[in-house]
C-alpha positions in Angstrom: 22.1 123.1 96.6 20.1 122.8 100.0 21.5 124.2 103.2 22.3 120.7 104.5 23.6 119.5 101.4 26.3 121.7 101.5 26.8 121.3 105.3 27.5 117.7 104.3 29.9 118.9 101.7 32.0 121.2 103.8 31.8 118.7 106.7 33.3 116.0 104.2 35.9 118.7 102.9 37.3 119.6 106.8 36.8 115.7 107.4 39.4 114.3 104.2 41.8 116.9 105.0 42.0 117.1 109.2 40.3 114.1 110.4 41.0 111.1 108.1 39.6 107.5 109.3 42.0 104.7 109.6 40.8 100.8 109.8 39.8 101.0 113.7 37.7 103.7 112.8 35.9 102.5 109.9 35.7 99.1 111.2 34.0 100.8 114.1 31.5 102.2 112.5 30.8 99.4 109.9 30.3 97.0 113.3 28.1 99.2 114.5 25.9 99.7 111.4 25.8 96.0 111.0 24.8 95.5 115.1 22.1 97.7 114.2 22.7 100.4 116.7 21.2 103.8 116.1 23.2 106.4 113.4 24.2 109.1 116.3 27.7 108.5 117.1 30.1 111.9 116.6 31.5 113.0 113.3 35.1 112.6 112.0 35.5 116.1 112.6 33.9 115.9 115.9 35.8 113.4 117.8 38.9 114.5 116.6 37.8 117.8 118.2 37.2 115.9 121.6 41.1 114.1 120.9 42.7 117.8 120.7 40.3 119.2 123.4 42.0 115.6 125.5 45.2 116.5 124.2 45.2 120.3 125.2 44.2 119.8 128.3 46.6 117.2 128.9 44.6 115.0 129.9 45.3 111.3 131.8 41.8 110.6 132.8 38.8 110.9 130.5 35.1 109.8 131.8 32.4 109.4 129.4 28.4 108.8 129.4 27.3 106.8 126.7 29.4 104.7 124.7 27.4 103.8 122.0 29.8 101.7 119.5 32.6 103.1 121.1 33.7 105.3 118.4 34.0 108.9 120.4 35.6 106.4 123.1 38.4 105.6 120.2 39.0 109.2 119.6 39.5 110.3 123.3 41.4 106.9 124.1 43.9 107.9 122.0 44.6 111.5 123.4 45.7 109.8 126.7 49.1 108.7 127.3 49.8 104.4 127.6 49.2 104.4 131.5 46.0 106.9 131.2 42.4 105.4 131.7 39.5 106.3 130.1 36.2 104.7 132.0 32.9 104.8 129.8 29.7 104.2 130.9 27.0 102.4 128.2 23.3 101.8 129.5 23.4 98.8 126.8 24.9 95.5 126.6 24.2 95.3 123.1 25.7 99.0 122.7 28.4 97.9 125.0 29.5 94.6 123.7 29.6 96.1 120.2 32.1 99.3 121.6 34.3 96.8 123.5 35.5 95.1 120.0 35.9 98.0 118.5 38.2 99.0 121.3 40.0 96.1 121.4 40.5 95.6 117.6 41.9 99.6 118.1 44.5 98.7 120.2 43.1 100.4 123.4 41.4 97.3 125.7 44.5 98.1 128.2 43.3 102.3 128.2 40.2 102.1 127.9 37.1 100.2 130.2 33.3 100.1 129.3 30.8 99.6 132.0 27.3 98.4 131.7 24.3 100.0 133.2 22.7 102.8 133.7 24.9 105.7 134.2 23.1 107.0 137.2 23.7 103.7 138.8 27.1 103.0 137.6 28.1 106.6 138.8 27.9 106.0 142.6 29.7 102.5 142.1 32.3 104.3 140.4 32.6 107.4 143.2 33.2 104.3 146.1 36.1 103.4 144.3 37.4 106.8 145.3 39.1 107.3 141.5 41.9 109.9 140.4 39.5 113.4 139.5 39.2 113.0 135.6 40.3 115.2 133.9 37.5 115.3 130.9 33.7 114.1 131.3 32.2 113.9 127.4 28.2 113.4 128.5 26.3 111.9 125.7 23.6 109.6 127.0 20.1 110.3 127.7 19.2 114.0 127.3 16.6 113.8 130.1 19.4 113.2 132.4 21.9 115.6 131.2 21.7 117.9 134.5 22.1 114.6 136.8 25.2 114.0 134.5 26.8 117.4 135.0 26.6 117.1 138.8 28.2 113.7 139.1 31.0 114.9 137.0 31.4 117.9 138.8 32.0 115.3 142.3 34.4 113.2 140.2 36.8 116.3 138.7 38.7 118.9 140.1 39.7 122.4 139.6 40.6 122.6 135.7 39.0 120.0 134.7 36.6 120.6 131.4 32.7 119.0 130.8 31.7 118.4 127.6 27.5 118.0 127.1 26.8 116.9 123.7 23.6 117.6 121.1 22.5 120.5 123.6 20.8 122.4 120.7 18.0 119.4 119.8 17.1 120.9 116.8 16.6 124.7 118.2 14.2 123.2 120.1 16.1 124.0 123.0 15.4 127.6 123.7 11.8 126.8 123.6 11.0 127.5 127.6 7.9 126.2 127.5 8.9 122.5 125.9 8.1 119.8 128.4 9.7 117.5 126.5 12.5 115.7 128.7 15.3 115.6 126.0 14.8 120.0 125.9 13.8 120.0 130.3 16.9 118.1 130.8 19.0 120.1 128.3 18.2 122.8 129.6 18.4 122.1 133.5 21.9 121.4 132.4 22.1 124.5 130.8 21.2 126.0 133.8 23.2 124.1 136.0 26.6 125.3 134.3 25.1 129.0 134.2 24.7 129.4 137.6 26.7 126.8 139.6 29.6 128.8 141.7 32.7 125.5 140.1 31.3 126.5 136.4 32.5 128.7 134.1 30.9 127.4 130.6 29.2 128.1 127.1 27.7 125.9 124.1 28.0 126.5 120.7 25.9 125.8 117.8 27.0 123.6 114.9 26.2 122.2 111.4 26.9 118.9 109.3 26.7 115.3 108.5 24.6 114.9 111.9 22.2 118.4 111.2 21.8 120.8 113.0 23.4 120.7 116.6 25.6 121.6 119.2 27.5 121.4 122.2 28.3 122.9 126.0 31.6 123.3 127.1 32.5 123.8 130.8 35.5 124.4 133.0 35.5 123.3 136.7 36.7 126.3 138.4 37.3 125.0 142.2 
């Protein structure tokens, strides 16, 4: 049996028994196959991670970068309690009109808002509105960006407030220095960022399973 074989196999195993789909879920992903939008969404496993990371931190405000089909939005929409918001920001229209039915068939129109546009332009719009600090910033849109990301969540969050960077590893391609390709430049400028910013205190972790060889960053707004 290959090594990603039986990734696939244990992820499948963790998935039946601790993250189970449900109609919303499937239908999510079904919608978004059909739509044709690209196959790199989070695992089962993985947003039910980002739900108890929600839930533990208690969290009534969740920001997220990149929406895709929505699915990760399901998962952390329904950490949040019935008057929490969850704002997502999706570059696409397409991406975007797909996520909102699948939040809407889930129950969660009233929680949970998806804005369209590129997040570096939607960011500003959303810091005049002056919102409550989130509490949790998921980041998975464009890699290049990823440092830009970091620092606008760090002006919309406050002291205990947690970052989440997704698919920082790229493949181990990451901790070549001399890559000047912008997904690895802007991973790592990210990297970098939570390292030695004076409000961070972070790390990233390497994973395995249905979606290969990967990882994550994990931060913690400090003041």
């Amino acid at each position: 049996m290959s090594g990603s074989q039986l990734w696939d196999d244990v992820d499948d195993y963790f998935i039946s028994r601790l993250s189970p789909d449900d109609d919303a879920l499937r239908a999510a992903l079904r919608d978004s196959e059909a739509a044709g939008l690209p196959p790199i969404g989070v695992t089962a496993a993985q947003g039910k991670f980002l739900q108890l990371l929600a839930q533990v931190q208690g969290a009534r405000t969740v920001l997220e970068i990149g929406t895709l089909a929505g699915y990760s939005t399901i998962w952390l929409a329904r950490a949040l309690p019935e008057d929490g918001r969850l704002i997502s920001l999706e570059y696409s229209a397409k991406h975007a009109e797909v996520a909102v039915r699948n939040l809407a068939r889930a129950g969660l129109e009233r929680v949970a808002e998806v804005r369209v546009g590129p997040a570096l332009e939607s960011l500003p719009k959303l810091a005049d509105e002056n919102p409550a600090p989130f509490d949790l910033v998921f980041i998975d849109a464009d890699k290049a960006n990823n440092a830009h990301y970091v620092e606008w969540a760090l002006r919309l969050t406050r002291a205990g407030s947690v970052i989440v960077v997704d698919n920082v590893v790229r493949g181990g391609r990451v901790a070549d220095a001399g890559s000047t390709e912008p997904d690895v430049v802007g991973t790592r400028n990210a990297i970098d960022l939570i390292a030695n910013h004076p409000r961070l205190s972070g790390t990233a972790i390497q994973t395995v399973g249905q979606k290969g060889y990967d990882g994550f960053a994990v931060a913690r707004v400090l003041a």
